[in-house]
N, C-alpha and C positions, 0 to 999 in steps of 0.2 A: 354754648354748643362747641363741641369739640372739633366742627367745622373749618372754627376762624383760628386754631391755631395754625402756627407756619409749618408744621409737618415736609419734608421734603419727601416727594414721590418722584420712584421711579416710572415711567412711562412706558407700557410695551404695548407692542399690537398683537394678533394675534400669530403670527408668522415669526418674528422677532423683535427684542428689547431693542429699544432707541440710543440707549444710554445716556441719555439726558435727567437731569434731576428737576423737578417740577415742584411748587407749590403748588395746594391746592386752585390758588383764585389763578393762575397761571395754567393749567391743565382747563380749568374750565373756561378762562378766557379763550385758547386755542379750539374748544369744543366747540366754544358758539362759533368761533370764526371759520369754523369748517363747516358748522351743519346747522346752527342757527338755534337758539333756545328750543324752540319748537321742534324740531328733530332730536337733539342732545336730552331734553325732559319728556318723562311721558306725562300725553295729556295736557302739556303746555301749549297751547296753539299759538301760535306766530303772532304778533301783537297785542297781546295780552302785557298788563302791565309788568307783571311781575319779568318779563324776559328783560326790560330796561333794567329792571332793577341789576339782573344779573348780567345781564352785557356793560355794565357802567362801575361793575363792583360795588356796589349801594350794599348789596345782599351779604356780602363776606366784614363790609365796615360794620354796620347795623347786627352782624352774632355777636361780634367785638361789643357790643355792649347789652350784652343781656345779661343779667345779675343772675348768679346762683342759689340767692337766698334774699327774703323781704322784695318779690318784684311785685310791680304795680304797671298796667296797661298806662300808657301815654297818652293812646288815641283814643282806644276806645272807651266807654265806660264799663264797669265791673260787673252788670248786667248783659253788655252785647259781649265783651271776652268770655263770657260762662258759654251764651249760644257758639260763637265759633267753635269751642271748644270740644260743645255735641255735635256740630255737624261735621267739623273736622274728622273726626275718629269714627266714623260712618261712612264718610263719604273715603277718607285715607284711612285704616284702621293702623294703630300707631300712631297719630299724626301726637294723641297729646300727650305721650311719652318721647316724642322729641323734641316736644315744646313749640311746636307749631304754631301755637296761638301767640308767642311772645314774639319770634321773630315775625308774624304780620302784622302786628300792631305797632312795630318801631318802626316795621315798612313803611307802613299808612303814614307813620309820623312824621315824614319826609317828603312825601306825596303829594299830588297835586291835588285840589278840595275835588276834581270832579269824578277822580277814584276815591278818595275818601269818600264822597256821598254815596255813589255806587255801592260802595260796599255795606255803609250802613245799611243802605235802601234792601240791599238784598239779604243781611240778618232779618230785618224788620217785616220782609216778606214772610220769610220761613217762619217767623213768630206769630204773625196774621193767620198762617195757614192750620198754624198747632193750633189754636182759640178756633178756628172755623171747623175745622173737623173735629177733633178732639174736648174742647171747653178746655185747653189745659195751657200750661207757659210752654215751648220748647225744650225746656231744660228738665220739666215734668216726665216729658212722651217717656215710654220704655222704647226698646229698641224695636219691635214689630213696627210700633208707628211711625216711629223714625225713620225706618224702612220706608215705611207705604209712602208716605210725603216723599222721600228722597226718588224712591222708585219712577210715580209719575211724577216728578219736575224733572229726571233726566231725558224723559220720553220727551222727541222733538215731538209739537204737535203738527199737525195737519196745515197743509195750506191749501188746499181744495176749498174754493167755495166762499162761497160770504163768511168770515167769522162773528160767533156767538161771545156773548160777554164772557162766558164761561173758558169759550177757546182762550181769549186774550189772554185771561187772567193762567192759563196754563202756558201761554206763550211767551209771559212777563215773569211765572215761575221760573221755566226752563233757563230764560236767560238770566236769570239772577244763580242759579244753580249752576252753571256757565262758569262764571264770574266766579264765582265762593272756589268751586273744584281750581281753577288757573291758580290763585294762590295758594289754595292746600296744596295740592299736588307739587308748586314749584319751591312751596316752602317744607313739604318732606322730604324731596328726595335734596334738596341743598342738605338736610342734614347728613351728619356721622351714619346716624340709622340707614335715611334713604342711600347714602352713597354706598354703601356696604353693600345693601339692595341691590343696584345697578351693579356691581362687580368690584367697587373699591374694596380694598385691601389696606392696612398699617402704612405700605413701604411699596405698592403699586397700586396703578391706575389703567384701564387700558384705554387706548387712544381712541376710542369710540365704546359709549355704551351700550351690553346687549340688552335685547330687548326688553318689556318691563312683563317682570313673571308675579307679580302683587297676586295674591286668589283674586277671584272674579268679587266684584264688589260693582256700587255705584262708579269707581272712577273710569 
């Protein structure tokens, strides 16, 4: 990804240029230290893994090795990197034209086992749910269905009242769908694409990002 090159950026605000010249992982270091992963990404909530990764620079070493040709998933297997891949581009649309799915799988590969299980757990959910509604693999669904699943697992369910087996299992969706969107989301817009997105430019950066204009989607 065109991320992890050393790129020098110029830094302005809205008001006026800084005149400082920035690398990339240097501009987004000073972002988090101002406003916190969580504020700086959209849809990244505050303690989400994926913000470590970005506060610690994990995220900019780890583009540093993504091959451009003959890549092969580390962490996950060739079955669960296909599912990321559908959910990714539903849930972020673009996400697998910027390679999404490779930069979370070097993540992972780095990671400590109880987000690694976490995230298996929650591919394996969404796979559960394509066979339970559908009779199909995940990577079968068309996108209607894709839809509909995505749809109700981002709905918080209800907490009024005794829950029903049925509530749980939508309340063990939602947070697996949680969980999946914090790293889609924190692994698009770290790209070239997503940063463009936010307002990056070749040769500037501005010192806080506006707001996230994505069409209306699941994220």
């Amino acid at each position: 990804m065109a991320l992890a090159t050393k790129t020098e950026l110029l830094v302005v605000s809205e008001s006026a240029a800084t005149g400082g010249q920035l690398t990339r992982r240097e501009m987004v270091r000073r972002l988090l230290a101002g406003a916190g992963a969580g504020a700086a990404w959209p849809v990244l909530s505050t303690g989400h893994p994926f913000c470590e990764h970005l506060e610690n620079g994990t995220a900019f070493d780890v583009q540093d090795q993504i091959p451009i040709i003959d890549w092969k998933p580390v962490f996950l297997s060739q079955f669960e990197s296909r599912r990321l891949v559908v959910l990714a581009d539903r849930i972020v649309p673009g996400s697998e034209k910027a390679k999404v799915d490779r930069f979370i799988d070097l993540l992972l590969s780095v990671d400590n086992e109880k987000h690694q299980r976490d995230f298996v757990e929650a591919l394996a959910a969404f796979e559960a749910e394509a066979g339970k509604r559908f009779g199909k693999h995940l990577t079968a669904l068309d996108a209607a269905q894709l839809d509909e699943i995505l749809t109700d697992a981002a709905a918080a369910p209800a907490k009024e009242g005794t829950s029903s087996n049925a509530e749980e299992e939508e309340s063990g969706l939602h947070a697996h769908f949680e969980n999946l969107k914090g790293w889609i989301s924190g692994a698009y817009y770290s790209s070239e694409i997503g940063m463009k997105e936010l307002g990056w430019t070749e040769d500037r950066v501005f010192a806080s990002f506006p707001g996230c204009e994505h069409p209306e989607g699941h994220h």
